[in-house]
N, C-alpha and C positions, 0 to 999 in steps of 0.2 A: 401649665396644665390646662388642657381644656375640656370645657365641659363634661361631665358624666353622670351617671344613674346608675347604683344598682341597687335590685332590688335586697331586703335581707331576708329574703327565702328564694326556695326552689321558682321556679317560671311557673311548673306549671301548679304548684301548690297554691298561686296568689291567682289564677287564673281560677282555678277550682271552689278556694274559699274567700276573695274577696270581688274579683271582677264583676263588675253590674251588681254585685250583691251589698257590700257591706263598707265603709271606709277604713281605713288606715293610716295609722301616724308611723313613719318611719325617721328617728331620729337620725341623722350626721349620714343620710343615703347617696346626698349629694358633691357635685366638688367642683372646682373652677370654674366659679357661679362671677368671679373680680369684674367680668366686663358684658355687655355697658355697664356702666356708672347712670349716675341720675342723669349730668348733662346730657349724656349720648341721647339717653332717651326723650329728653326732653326736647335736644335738636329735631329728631325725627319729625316731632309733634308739628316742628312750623314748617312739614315740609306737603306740599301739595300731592294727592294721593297718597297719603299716610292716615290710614283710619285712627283716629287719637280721642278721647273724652275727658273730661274733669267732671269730676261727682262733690259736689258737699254735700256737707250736713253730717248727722248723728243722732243717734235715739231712735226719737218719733218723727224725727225734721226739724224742721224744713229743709228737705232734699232738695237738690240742683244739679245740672246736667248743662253740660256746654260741650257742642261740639266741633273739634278739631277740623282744620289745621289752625292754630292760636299765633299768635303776634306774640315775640320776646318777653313784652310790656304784663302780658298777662300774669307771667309767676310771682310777678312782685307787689302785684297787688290780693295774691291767696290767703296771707297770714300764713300765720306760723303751728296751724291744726285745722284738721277735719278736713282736709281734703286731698282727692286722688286721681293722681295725672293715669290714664290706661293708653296702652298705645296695643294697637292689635295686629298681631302677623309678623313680629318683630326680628324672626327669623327669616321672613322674605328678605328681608332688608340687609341683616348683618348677617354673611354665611355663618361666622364665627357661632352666635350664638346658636342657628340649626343645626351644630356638628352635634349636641345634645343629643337630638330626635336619634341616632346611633345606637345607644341606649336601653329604647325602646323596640329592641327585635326582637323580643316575646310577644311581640303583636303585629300583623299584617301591616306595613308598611301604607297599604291607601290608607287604613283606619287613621292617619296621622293626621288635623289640620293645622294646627298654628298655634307657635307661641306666643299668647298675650304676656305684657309687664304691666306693673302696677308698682307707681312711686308713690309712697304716702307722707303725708306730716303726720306728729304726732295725732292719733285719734283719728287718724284718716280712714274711710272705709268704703263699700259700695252699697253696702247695708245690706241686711239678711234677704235670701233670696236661694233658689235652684236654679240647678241649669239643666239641659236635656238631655246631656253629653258627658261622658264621661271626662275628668280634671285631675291630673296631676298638680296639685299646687306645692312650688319649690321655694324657698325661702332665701334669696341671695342674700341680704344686706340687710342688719337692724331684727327687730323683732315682732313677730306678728299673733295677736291672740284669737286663737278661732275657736269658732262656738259648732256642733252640728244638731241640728233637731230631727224631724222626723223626713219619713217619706214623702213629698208634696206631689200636686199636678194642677193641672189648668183649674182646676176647682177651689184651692186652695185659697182662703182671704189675702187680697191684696191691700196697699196702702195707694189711697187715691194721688196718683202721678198720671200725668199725663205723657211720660217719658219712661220712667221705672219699672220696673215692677218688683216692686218689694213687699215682701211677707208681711203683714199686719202683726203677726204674732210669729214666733218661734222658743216654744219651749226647750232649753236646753238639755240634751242626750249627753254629748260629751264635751269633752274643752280641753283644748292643747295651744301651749306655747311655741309657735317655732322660731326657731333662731339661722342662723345661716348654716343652709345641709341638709334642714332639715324641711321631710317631705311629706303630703299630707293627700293620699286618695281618696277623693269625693266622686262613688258613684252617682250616674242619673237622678233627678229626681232630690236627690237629698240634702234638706237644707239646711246650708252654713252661712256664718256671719265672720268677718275677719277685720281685726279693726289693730291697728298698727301701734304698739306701746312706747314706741319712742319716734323719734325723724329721722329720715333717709331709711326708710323700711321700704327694702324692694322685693317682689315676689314674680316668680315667672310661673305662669300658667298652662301647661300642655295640655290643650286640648282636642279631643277626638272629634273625627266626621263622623255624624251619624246622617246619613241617608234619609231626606226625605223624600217618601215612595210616590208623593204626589208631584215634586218635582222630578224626580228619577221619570214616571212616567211622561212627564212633559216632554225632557230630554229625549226619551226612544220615540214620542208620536213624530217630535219635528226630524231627528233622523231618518224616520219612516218615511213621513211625507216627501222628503226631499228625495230621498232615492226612487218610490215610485213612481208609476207612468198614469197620467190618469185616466179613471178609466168609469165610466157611467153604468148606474144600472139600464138593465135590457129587459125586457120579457116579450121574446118572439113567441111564446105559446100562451097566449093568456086565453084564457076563460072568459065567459060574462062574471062579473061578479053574484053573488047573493045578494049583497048588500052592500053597494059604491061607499057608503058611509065608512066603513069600519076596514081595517088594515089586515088583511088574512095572514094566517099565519105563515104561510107560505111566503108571502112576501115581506115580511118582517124578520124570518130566518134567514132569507137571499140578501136582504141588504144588513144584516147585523155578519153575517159570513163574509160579505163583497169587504166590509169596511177590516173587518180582523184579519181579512189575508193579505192586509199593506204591513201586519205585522211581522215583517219576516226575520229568523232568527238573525242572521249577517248585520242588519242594519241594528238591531234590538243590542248586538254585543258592540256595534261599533259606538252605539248612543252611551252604552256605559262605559266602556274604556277610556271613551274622550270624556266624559264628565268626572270617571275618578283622576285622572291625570292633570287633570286642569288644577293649575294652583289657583288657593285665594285669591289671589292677588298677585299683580306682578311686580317684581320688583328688582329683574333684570336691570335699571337703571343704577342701580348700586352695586357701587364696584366691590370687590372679594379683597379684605386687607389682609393679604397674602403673606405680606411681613410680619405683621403680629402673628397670623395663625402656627408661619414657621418659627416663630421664637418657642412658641408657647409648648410645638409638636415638632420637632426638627424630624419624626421619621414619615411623615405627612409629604407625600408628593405632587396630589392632588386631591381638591374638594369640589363638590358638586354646590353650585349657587344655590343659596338658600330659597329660590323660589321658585325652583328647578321641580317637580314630581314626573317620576319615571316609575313605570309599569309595565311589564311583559305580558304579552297577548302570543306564544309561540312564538313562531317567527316574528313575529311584532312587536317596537317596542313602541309604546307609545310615550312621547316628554311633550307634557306640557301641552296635552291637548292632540297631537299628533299623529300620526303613527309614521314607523321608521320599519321597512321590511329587512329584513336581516338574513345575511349569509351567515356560513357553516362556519366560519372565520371570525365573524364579527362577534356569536354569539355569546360564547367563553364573558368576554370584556365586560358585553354589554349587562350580562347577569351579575356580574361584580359589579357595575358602578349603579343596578337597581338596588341593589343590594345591603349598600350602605351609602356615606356621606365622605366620607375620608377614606384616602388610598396612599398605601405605602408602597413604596419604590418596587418591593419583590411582587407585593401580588398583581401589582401592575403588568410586571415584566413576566409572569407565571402565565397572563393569560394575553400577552398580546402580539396579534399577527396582524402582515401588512395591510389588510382589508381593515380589523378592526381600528388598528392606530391612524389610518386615513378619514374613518368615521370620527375618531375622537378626533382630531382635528379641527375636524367641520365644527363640531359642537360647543370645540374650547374656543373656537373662530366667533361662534353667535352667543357668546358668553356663559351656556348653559353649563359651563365646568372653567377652573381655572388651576393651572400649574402654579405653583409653590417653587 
């Protein structure tokens, strides 16, 4: 079986009453959580371009922070508590485990970034803290005891790390055990502590994009600038001034207008499509274990690489930073495989003509999809 989620309500009920607002503990929500195992994960950890950390400590500290990529030699000297291997994006890497993200189509597919893991020994933790972004925390292996406190934000007392940032205090709201299945939603902002009751306690983290506008704005100035032509202020009718000293109005309107009309909408939409399609991380280097997926899913024909992101723009589709123009033929396919993550034999053959299976080709050719 591979991986799943559902929710135990309506879509749009949990959308209405807990989404951004409130957490939830969903017992036994999840399933075919068996792979990776700790090695797996831990392999990843010595591998170069693999965002990985180890956290100690407990309590009040003394916390520790190391980060990845680690030497074999490292895990044996951790002891046998209080500390936790994280490895980030772990679905770039193992398509298997991004067939999860599937799951989650009661929510915009960009909204999606990456699944972190998290192996702990017993007492193992990250320590109480918030995140900005909305968390799915799933509970694969072992058992994990989470605390949530209140609303936080940047003002919130921190504990002095030069690395961390962990809450000083966190008064307990509520407390829940999970066990393997079981599922635990931590809106924004809201602070949890999870600290692991036995060893080999593994937990998988889906986490959301949320958009920061100050880089989003980044991203449309530099597609701006690139596509414009440049182009200088003028003033063939000038005046004498009143007074050389000071900047009239006139000409502070002309040059705050001259510089906003580089803003033009075409570049501004093409700045965002190629920023939400851009994956984390790449991780095309990793091959698709295509064997296992088909044992686990034999009506499975093909899956899209776990660090593959596709998005339609109309006739456009953008993968992975790109954009891809699309025919009348093409388009059918192409909206299936934005679609989801896994494709069975029928709806394959439901939507596919010779333009588009010439296109899949191409893309099962540069790894972005792989046959089963």
């Amino acid at each position: 079986m591979l991986p799943s989620f559902t929710l135990p309500l309506e879509a749009a009920a949990f959308l209405q009453q807990y989404w951004q607002k409130k957490p939830l503990f969903m017992p036994g929500a999840a399933t075919g959580l068996d792979v990776p195992d700790a090695d797996t994960l831990a392999g990843l950890a010595l591998e170069d371009g693999v965002e990985s950390r180890i956290i100690t400590g407990a309590g009040k500290g003394p916390w520790a922070l190391r980060q990845g990529p680690f030497e074999e030699s490292v895990f044996s000297e951790l002891g046998e508590r209080d500390w936790t291997l994280l490895v980030q994006s772990v679905d770039h890497y193992l398509t298997e485990t991004s067939l999860l993200l599937d799951s989650f189509a009661f929510l915009p597919g960009w909204r999606l970034e990456d699944i972190m893991m998290s192996y702990a020994a017993k007492g193992g933790s990250v320590g109480p803290h918030f995140d900005r972004y909305d968390v799915f925390l799933i509970q694969a292996a072992g058992s994990r005891r989470w605390q949530l406190g209140d609303v936080c934000d940047e003002n919130s007392p921190r504990l002095t790390h030069p690395d961390l940032k962990l809450l000083a205090e966190m008064p307990v709201r509520e407390e829940f055990v999970a066990r393997p299945g079981d599922v635990l939603y931590v809106p924004p902002g809201v602070a949890h502590h999870g600290v692991a009751e036995d060893s080999d306690c593994l937990t998988w983290s889906v986490g959301f994009r949320a958009p920061d506008y100050q880089m989003l704005m980044a991203e449309i100035a530099g597609e701006c600038l690139a596509d414009a032509d440049s182009e200088l202020f003028t003033d063939p009718n000038r005046q004498v001034p009143a007074n050389p000293a000071v900047l009239a109005d006139a000409d502070r309107q002309q040059l705050i207008r001259g510089a906003l009309e580089l803003l033009q909408p075409a570049s501004m939409e093409r700045a965002l499509y190629r920023w939400l399609s851009t994956p984390r991380l790449d991780g095309l280097e990793f091959a698709v274990d295509d064997d296992h997926i088909r044992q686990r899913d034999p009506s499975v024909a093909l899956v899209r690489h776990g660090s593959v992101r596709l998005i339609l723009q109309g006739n456009v589709a953008w993968l992975n930073g790109e954009p891809h123009s699309l025919t009348e033929q093409q388009r059918p396919l192409v909206q299936l495989l934005a679609r989801q993550r896994r494709y069975a034999r029928d709806e394959l053959d439901a939507v596919m003509q010779p333009a588009g299976k010439e296109l899949l080709h191409d893309w099962i050719e540069q790894g972005f999809f792989a046959p089963l």
